[in-house]
KEKE-756598 format. One record per residue (C-alpha): z, y, x. Coordinates in steps of 0.05 Angstrom, whole numbers, plus 5000, padded with zeros to 4 digits. Layout:
REM KEKE-756598
ZYX/...
REM end
This chain:
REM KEKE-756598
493042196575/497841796590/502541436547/509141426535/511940756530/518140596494/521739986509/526039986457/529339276477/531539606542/534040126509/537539646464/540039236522/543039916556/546640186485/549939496484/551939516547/554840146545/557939966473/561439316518/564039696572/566840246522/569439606485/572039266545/575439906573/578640006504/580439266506/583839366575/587839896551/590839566496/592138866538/594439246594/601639406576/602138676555/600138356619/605738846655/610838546618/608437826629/608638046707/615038336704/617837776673/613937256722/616637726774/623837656752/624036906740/622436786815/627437316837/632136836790/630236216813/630936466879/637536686871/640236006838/636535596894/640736046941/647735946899/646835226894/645435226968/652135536978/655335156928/653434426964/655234777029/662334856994/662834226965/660833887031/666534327064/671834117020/668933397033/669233447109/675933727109/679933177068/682332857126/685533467159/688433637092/692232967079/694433017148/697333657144/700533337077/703032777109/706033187171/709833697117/713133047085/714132807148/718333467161/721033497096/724532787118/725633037182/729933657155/733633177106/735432667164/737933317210/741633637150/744132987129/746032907217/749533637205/753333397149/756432887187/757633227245/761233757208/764933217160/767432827225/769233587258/773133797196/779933857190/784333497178/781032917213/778732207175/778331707227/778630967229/785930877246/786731417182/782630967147/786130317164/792930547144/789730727067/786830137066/794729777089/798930087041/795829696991/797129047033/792828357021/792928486948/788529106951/781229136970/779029926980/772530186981/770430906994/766031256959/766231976975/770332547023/769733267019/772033537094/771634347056/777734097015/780333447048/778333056993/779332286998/775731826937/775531136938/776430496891/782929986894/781029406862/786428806851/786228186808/793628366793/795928876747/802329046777/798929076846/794929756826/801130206804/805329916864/799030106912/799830916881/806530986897/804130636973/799931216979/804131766962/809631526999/805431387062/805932187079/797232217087/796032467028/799433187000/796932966931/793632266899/791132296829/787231806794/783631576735/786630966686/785230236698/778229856682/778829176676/773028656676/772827896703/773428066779/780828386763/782629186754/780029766788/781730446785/778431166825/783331536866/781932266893/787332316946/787433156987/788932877055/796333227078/794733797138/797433467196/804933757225/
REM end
């Protein structure tokens, strides 16, 4: 007869093997849902260090924009104050033009004859007109006193002027001033 043999070590070996892979499935499943969320979270750190690699790329492509282009943006600051001047020199031109266009007329010979009714004794100097209302102002300075009130009635009896008004006397070492505003007569 034959006989049986039991290896009872094999069978030993086979139970424990089984017993680990049981062990080592059961060990799987618990570890599994652990190691998704470690990928998932691996797997959204590179999508975000991705996406900040790409925003700083865009960033330095800005910044190196804004870098290149200083030049043309002085330039175009520098040309707009250029033409800021520009406009004040023409509207300063216009005003001018329209002050020596106005009516009545302020010309040199006008001028000279406001500046001789106050004779030696008077030095003038003009400081503003207004051609809208035919406003004459200017400055009589004497070293005399008496000069300045005798210089007034010069100019309103000149027949320039439809009306001169003025301001009282200053007086410092140089002599005694006074500011006239003088509406220039319309012409007859």
């Amino acid at each position: 007869m034959a006989m049986k043999q039991n290896n009872f070590y094999l069978r030993w070996q086979k139970a424990a093997g089984a017993a680990k892979s049981e062990n080592r499935s059961q060990s799987m499943r618990a570890v599994a849902p652990g190691l998704a969320v470690v990928a998932a979270a691996m797997v959204g750190w590179g999508v975000l260090t991705l996406y900040t690699a790409s925003m700083k790329s865009q960033r330095q492509d800005i910044v190196n924009w804004c870098t290149d282009n200083t030049e043309p943006y002085l330039s175009s600051t520098q040309d707009a104050e250029e033409a800021a001047q520009f406009r004040a020199l023409t509207n300063y031109a216009d005003g001018m033009t329209n002050l020596l266009n106005g009516y009545p007329d302020v010309t040199s010979s006008l001028l000279r004859r406001v500046e001789d009714a106050g004779g030696s004794a008077i030095t003038i100097q003009f400081t503003n007109y207004n051609a809208a209302t035919g406003e004459l102002q200017f400055n009589a300075n004497s070293t005399q006193v008496i000069d300045i009130p005798n210089y007034i009635r010069a100019l309103q009896n000149c027949g320039v002027f439809s009306t001169v008004s003025y301001s009282g006397y200053s007086a410092d070492d140089d002599g005694y001033s006074i500011d006239l505003r003088c509406v220039l007569a319309a012409p007859q």
